[in-house]
C-alpha positions as CSV (number, residue, x, y, z in Angstrom):
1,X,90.9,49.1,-28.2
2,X,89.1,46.1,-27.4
3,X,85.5,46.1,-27.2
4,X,83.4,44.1,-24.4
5,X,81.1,41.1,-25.8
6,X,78.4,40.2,-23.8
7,X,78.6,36.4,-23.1
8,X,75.5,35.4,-24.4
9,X,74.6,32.5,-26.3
10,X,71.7,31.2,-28.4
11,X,71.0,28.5,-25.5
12,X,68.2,30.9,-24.2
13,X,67.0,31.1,-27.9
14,X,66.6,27.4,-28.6
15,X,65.2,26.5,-25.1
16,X,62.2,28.9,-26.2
17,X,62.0,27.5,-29.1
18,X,62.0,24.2,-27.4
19,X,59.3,24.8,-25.1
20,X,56.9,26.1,-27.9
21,X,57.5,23.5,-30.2
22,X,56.3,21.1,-27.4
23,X,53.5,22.9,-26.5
24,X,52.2,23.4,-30.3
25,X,52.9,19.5,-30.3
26,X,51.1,18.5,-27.2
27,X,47.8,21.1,-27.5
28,X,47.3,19.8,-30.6
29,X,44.9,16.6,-29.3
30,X,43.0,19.7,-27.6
31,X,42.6,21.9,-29.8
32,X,41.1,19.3,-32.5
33,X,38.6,18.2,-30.0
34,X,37.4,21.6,-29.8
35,X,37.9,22.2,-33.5
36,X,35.0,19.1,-33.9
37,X,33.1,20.9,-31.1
38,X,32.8,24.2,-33.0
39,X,31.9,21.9,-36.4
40,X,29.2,20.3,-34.7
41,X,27.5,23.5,-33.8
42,X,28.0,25.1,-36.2
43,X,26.2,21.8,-38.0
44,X,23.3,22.3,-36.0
45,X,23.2,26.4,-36.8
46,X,22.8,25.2,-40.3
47,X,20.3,23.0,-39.7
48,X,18.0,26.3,-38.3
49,X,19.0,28.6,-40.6
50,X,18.4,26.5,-43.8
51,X,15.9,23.7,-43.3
52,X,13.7,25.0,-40.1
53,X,10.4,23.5,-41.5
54,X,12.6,19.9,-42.1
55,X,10.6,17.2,-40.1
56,X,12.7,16.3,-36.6
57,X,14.0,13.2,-37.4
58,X,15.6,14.2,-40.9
59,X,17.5,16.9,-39.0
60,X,18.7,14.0,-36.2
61,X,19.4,11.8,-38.7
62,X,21.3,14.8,-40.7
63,X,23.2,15.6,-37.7
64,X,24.3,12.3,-36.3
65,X,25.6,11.5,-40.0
66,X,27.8,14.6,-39.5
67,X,28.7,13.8,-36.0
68,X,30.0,10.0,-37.2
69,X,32.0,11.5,-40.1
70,X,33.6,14.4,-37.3
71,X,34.7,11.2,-35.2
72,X,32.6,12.0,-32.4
73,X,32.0,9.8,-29.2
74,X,28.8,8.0,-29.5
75,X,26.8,9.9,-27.0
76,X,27.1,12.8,-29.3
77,X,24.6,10.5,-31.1
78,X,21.8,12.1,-28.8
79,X,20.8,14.7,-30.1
80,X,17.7,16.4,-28.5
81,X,15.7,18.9,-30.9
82,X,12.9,21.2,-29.0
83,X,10.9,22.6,-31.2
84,X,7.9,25.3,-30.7
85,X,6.0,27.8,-33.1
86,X,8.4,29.5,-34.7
87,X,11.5,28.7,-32.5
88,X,13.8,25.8,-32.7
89,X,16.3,24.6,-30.3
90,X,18.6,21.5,-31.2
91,X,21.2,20.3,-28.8
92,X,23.4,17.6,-27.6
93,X,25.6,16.4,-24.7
94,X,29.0,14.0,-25.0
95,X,32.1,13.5,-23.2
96,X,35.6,13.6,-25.2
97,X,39.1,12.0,-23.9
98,X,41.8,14.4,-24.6
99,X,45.1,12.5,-24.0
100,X,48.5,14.6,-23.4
101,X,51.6,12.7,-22.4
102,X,51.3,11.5,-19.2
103,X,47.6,13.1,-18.7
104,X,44.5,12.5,-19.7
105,X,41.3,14.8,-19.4
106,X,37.5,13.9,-19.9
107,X,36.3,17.2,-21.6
108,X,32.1,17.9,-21.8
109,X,30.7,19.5,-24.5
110,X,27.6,20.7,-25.2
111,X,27.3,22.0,-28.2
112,X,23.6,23.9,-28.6
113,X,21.7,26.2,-31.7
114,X,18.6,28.1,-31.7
115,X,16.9,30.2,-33.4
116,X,13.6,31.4,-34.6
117,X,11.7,31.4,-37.8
C-alpha cells in the first residue's frame, strides 16, 4: 500500500520567513526613533522626580546634554519648562526623518513630564 504525500514544500515556509526578516530589517530606523523618544521622556520624568527644586536652566541645560548624546534633531534643543508652586511641567517639540527604502516619513514628537511636588 502506497500512502498519499501531500505536495507541499517549504517554499511557503521561507517566503514567511522572508517577509519577516525584511520587515524586522526595515522597522528598525522606526522603532529607534521612538526608542530615543521614550529616553528623552523618560529624561525629563527624572528630572521631576529627583531634582524638582533644581533652578530651570540646570534642568535645560541637563536635558539638552542628554538630548545631544541620544542624537536628537536640534529642535529637540527647545526645551520649554513651566513651572508653578508645587507643579512642574517640562516639555519639548522636534521633528525626526525616518527613512525606509524607497520612503521617507517626517515623524513629530513631543515628548512631555509633569508632576507635582
Amino acid at each position: 500500500m502506497v500512502k498519499s504525500r501531500r505536495g507541499a514544500s517549504s517554499i511557503g515556509c521561507l517566503l514567511m520567513l522572508l517577509i519577516v526578516a525584511a520587515a524586522i530589517y526595515f522597522g528598525v530606523n522606526a522603532a529607534e526613533a521612538y526608542w530615543r523618544f521614550y529616553e528623552f521622556r523618560d529624561a525629563m520624568k527624572q528630572e521631576i522626580i529627583f531634582n524638582p527644586q533644581v533652578p530651570n536652566a540646570r534642568i535645560i541645560a541637563k536635558l539638552r546634554n542628554f538630548a545631544d548624546s541620544l542624537g536628537l534633531p536640534e529642535d529637540a534643543q527647545d526645551i520649554a519648562i513651566d513651572r508653578t508652586p508645587g507643579h512642574l511641567l517640562i516639555s519639548a517639540d522636534y521633528t525626526e526623518r525616518i527613512e525606509m527604502p524607497g520612503y521617507s516619513r517626517d515623524v513629530r514628537f513631543k515628548p512631555k513630564a509633569e508632576g507635582s511636588f
